[in-house]
C-alpha positions as CSV (number, residue, x, y, z in Angstrom):
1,X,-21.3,39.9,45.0
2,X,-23.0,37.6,43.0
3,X,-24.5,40.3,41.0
4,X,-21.5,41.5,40.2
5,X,-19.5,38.3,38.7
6,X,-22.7,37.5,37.1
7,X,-22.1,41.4,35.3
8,X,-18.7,40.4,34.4
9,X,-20.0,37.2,33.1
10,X,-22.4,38.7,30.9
11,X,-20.7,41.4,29.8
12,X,-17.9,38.7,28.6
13,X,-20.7,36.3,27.1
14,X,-23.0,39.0,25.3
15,X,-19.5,40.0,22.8
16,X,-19.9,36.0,22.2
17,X,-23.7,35.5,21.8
18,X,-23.5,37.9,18.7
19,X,-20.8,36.1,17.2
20,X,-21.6,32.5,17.4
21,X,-25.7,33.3,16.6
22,X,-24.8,36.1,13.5
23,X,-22.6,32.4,12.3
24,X,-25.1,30.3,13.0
25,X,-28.0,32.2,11.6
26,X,-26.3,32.7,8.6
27,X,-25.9,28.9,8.1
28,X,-29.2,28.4,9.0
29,X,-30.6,30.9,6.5
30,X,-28.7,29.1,3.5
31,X,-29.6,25.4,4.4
32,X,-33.3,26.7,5.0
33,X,-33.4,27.3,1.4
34,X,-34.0,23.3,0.7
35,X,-34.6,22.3,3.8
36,X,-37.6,23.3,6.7
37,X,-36.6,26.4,8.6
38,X,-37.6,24.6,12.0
39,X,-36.4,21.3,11.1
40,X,-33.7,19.8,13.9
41,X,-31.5,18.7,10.9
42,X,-31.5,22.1,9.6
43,X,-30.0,23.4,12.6
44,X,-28.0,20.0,13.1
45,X,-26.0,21.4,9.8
46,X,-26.1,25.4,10.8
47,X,-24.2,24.2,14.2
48,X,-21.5,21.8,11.8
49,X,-21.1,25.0,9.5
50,X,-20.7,27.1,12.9
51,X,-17.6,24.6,13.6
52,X,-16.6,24.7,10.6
53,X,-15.9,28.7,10.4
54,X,-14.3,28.8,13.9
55,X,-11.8,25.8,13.0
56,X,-11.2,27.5,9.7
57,X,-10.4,30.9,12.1
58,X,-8.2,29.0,14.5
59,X,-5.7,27.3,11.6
60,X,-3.0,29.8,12.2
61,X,-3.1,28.6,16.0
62,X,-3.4,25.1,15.4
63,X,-0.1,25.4,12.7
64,X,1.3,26.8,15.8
65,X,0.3,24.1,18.2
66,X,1.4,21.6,16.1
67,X,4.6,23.3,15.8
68,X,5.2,24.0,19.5
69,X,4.2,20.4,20.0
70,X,7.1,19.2,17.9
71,X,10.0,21.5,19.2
72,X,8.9,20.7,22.9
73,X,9.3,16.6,22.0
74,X,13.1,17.5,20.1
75,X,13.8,19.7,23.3
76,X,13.3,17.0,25.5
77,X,17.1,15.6,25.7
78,X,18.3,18.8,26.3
79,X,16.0,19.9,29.1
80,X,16.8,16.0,30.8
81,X,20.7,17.5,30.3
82,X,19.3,20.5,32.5
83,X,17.5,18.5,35.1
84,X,20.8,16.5,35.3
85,X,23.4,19.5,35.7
86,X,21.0,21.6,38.0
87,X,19.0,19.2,39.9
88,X,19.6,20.5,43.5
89,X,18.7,24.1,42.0
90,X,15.0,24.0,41.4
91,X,15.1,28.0,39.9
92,X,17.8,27.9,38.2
93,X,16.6,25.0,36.3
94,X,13.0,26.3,35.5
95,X,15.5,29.6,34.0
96,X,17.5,27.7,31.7
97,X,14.7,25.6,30.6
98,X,12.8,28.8,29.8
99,X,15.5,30.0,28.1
100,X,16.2,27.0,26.1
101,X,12.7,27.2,24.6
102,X,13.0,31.1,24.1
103,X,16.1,30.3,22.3
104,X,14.2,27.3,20.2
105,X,11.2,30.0,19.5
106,X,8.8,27.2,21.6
107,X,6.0,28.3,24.0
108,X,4.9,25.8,26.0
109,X,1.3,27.1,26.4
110,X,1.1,27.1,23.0
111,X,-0.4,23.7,22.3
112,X,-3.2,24.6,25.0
113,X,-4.1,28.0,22.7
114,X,-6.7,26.4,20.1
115,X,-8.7,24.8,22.7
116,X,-8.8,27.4,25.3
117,X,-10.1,30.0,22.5
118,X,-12.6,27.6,22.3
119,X,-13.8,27.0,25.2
120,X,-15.4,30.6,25.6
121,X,-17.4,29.7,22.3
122,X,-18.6,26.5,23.5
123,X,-19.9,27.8,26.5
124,X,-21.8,30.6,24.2
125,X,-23.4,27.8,22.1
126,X,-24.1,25.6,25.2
127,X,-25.8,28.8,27.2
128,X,-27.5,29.7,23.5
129,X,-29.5,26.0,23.6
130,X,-29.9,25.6,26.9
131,X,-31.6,29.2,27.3
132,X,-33.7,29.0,23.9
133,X,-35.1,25.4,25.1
134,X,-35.7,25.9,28.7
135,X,-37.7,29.0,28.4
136,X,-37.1,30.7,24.9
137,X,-34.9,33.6,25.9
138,X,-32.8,34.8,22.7
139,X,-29.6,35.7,23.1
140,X,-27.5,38.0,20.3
141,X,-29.5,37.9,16.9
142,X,-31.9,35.3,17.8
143,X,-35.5,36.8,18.2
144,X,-37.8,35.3,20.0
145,X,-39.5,33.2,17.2
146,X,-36.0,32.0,16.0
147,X,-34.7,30.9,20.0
148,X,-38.1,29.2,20.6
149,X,-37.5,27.3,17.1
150,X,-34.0,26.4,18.0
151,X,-34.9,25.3,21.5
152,X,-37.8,23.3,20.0
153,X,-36.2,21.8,16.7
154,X,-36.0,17.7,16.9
155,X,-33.5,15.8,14.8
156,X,-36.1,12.6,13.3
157,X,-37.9,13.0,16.5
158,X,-34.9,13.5,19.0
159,X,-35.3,17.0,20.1
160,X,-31.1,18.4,20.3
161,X,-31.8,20.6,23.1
162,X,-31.9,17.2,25.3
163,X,-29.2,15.7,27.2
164,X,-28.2,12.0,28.6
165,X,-29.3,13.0,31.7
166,X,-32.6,15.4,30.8
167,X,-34.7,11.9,31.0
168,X,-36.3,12.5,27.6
169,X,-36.5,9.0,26.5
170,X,-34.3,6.2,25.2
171,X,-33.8,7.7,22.0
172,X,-31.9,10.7,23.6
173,X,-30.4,9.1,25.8
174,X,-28.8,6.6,22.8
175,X,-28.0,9.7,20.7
176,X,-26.5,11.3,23.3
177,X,-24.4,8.0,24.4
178,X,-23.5,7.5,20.6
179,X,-22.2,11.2,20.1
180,X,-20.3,11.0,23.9
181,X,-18.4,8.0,22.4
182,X,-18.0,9.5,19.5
183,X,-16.2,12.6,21.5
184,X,-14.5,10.7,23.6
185,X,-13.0,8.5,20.6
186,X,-12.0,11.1,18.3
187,X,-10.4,13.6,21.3
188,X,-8.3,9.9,22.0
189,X,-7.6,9.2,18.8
190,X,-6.2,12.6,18.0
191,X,-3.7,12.9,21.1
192,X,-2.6,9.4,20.3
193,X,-1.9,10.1,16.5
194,X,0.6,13.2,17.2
195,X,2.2,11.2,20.0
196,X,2.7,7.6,17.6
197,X,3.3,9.3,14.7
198,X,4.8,12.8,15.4
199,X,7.3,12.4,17.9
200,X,10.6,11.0,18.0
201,X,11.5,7.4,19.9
202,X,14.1,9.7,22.6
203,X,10.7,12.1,23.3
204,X,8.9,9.1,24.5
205,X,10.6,9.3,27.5
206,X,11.1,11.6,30.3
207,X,8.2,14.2,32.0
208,X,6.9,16.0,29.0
209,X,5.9,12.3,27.3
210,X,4.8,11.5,30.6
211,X,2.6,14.7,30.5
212,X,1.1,13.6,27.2
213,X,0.7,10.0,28.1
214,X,-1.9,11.4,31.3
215,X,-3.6,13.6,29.0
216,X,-4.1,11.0,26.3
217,X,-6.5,9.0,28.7
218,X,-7.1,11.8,31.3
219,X,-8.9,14.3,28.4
220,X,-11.6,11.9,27.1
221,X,-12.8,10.4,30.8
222,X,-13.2,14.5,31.1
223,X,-15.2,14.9,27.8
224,X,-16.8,11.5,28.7
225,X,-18.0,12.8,31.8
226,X,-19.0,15.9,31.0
227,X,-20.4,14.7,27.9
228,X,-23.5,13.3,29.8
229,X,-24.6,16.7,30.7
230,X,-23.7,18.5,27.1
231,X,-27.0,18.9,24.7
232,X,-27.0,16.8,21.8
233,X,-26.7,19.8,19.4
234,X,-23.3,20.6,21.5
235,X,-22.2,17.4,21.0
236,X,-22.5,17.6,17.4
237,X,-20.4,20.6,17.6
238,X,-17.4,19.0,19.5
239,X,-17.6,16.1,17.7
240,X,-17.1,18.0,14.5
241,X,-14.5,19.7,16.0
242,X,-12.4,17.1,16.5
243,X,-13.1,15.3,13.1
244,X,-11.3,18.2,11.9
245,X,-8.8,18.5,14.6
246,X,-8.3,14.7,13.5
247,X,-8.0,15.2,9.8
248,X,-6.1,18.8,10.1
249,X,-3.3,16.7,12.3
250,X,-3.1,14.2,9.9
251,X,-2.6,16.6,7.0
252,X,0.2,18.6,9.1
253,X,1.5,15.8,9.8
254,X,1.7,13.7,6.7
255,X,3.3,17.0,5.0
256,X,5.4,18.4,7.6
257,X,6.5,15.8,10.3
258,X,9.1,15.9,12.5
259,X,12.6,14.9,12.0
260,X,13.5,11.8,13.4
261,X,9.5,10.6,13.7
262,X,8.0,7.7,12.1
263,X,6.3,10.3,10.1
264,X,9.0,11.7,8.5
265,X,10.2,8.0,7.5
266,X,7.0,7.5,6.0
267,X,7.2,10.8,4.0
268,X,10.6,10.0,2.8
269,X,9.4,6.8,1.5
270,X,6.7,8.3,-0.4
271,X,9.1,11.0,-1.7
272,X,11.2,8.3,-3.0
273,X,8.7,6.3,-4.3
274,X,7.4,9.4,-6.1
275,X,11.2,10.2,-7.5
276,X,11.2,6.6,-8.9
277,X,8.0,7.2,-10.7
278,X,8.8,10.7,-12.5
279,X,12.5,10.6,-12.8
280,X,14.2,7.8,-11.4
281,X,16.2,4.8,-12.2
282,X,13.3,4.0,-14.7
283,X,13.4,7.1,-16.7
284,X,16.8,7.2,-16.3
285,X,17.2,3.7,-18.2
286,X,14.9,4.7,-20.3
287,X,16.9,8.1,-21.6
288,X,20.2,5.8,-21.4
289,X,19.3,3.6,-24.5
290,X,18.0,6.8,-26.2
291,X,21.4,7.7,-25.4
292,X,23.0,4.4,-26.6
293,X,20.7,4.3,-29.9
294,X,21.5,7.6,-30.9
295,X,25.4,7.0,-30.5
296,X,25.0,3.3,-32.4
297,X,23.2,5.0,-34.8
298,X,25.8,7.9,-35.6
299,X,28.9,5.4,-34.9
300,X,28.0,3.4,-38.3
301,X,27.7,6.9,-40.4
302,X,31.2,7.2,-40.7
303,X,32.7,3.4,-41.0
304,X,30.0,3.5,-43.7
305,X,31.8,6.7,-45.3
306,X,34.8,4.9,-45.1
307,X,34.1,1.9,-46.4
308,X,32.9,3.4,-49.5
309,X,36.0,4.0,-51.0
310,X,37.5,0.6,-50.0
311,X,35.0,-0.9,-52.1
312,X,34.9,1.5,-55.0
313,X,38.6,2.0,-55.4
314,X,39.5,-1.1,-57.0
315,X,38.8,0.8,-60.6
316,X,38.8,4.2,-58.9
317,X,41.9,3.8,-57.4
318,X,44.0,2.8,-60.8
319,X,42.1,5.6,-62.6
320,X,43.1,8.0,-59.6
321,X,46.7,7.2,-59.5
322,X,46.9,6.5,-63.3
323,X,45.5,10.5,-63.6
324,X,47.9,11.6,-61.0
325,X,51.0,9.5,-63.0
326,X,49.6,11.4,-66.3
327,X,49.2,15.1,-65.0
328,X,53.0,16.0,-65.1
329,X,53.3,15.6,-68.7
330,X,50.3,15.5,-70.9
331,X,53.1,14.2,-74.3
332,X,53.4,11.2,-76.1
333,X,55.7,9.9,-73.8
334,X,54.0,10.7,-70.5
335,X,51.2,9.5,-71.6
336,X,52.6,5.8,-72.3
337,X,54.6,6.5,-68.9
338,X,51.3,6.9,-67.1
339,X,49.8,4.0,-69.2
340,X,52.3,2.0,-67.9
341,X,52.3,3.2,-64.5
342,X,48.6,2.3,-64.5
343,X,49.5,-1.3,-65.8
344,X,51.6,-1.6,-63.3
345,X,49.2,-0.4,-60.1
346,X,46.9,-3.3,-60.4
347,X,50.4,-5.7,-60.6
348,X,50.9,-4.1,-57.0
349,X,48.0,-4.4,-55.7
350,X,48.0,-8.4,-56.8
351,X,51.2,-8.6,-55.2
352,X,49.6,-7.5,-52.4
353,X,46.9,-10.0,-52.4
């Protein structure tokens, strides 16, 4: 019976020994380039770039998890509305809360996705180390040579097939200790960021934050544990993984929080602050006295028009009107008639004064 899950096992792992080594190897040939071929930080960096293809591979899922994570801690006043109204009916309350999140487009196993489709890899790379150092067996496209290099590399003199609890010196042991904090710290550190920053002050409360709350210290006593008994070239790869679990959050986060979230304050700060800069009340003042110059500017053009005249007519004026007094009749007598019209203007205009 053995046998036979041991079959299913392998036939499940062998898909996954191709994939991760064909990675890894391919990382490993590139960094070999500058760097020794059987040197521990050579395949320190091939494991990192390993990390760094699967995470890149999982973004679609993890857009999803963060999403799902965000509906589920908006739903959560409505499904304490259904534990209210059907509390005495156990099944019809786990139907309507189904349906709520159907409704919503929320899966609640969708937040677990990204880390279960990891799992399966981890356990490839673990089995891949563990195998090559223990008694050089290759596994996918690792020869021989290649799994009895891997098994064998030592990163400055700490070989990364060893564990906290392989008893191969205080060196190992310190590395190990240093990346199982460093697991434990960063897988904390993540779960607490969505939960400060991403969820609302009303999702804080009830049995899905309580659920959240367990695993925020629950997940990194189980990575601390288990940590002891990880290799150190493992480590490096979960420790990776959630430096970019870490940063990836933050990025989601910072760009698409949730309503209602200390996030999404923060981000309509920043969007505010960044209106003010390119076209707020600064810019704003700015094309207002443009505004205001242009229209002083214009506004004197045409008293200045104006008061041309004023000044000018004093002589215009007479000869104007003493032209206009001598156009009917262009005689003798017309002519004395507009020369004495045009004596008499300037009387006016003193009369005036």
């Amino acid at each position: 019976m053995f046998d036979f899950f041991g079959a299913i096992g392998g036939a499940i792992m062998t898909p996954l020994y191709y994939a991760v080594s064909a990675v890894m190897l391919a990382w490993h040939k590139v960094f070999s380039l500058f760097l020794p071929e059987d040197s521990g930080l050579t395949w320190i960096l091939s494991i990192v770039g390993l990390t760094i293809v699967i995470r890149a591979a999982l973004i679609p899922l993890f857009v999803k998890q963060i999403k799902s994570s965000r509906n589920m801690a908006l739903l959560q006043p409505k499904v304490r509305e259904l534990q209210a109204k059907y509390k005495h009916d156990r099944e019809r309350l786990a139907q309507e809360t189904m349906a709520l999140y159907k409704d919503a487009g929320t899966n609640p196993f969708a937040s677990c996705l990204p880390l279960l489709l990891q799992m399966p890899i981890f356990f490839a790379l673990f089995r891949l180390i563990d195998q090559a150092a223990r008694n050089n067996t290759a596994h996918g496209f690792l020869t021989p040579e290649l799994a009895s290099n891997f098994g064998g590399a030592e990163l400055f003199g700490i070989p990364i097939a060893g564990t906290f609890l392989s008893g191969d010196g205080a060196s190992v042991m310190g590395l190990a200790a240093v990346l199982v904090v460093a697991m434990t710290a960063t897988t904390f550190l993540t779960q607490r960021q969505l939960m400060s920053k991403n969820m609302p002050p009303e999702a804080l409360t009830g049995p899905y934050a309580q659920q959240q709350k367990i695993l925020l210290y629950v997940l990194p006593v189980v990575f601390a544990v288990g940590g002891v008994a990880f290799p150190i070239g493992v480590l490096f790869y979960w420790t990776t993984s959630n430096l970019w679990t870490m940063g990836q959050q933050f990025y989601v986060i910072r760009r698409n929080p949730a309503p209602g979230t200390p996030a999404a304050k923060a981000k309509a700060e920043r969007d505010a602050a960044k209106a003010r800069k390119k076209g707020g009340p600064g810019l704003d003042l700015t094309k207002g006295d443009s505004d205001t110059t242009t229209a002083v500017v214009e506004e004197p053009k045409p008293s200045a028009t104006r008061a041309q005249p004023q000044r000018l007519t004093k002589a215009q004026r007479a000869k104007q009107q003493g032209g206009q007094s001598g156009k009917p009749g262009q005689g003798g007598k017309s002519g004395q008639g507009g020369k004495g019209g045009s004596k008499n203007v300037p009387n006016k205009s003193n009369k005036k004064r």
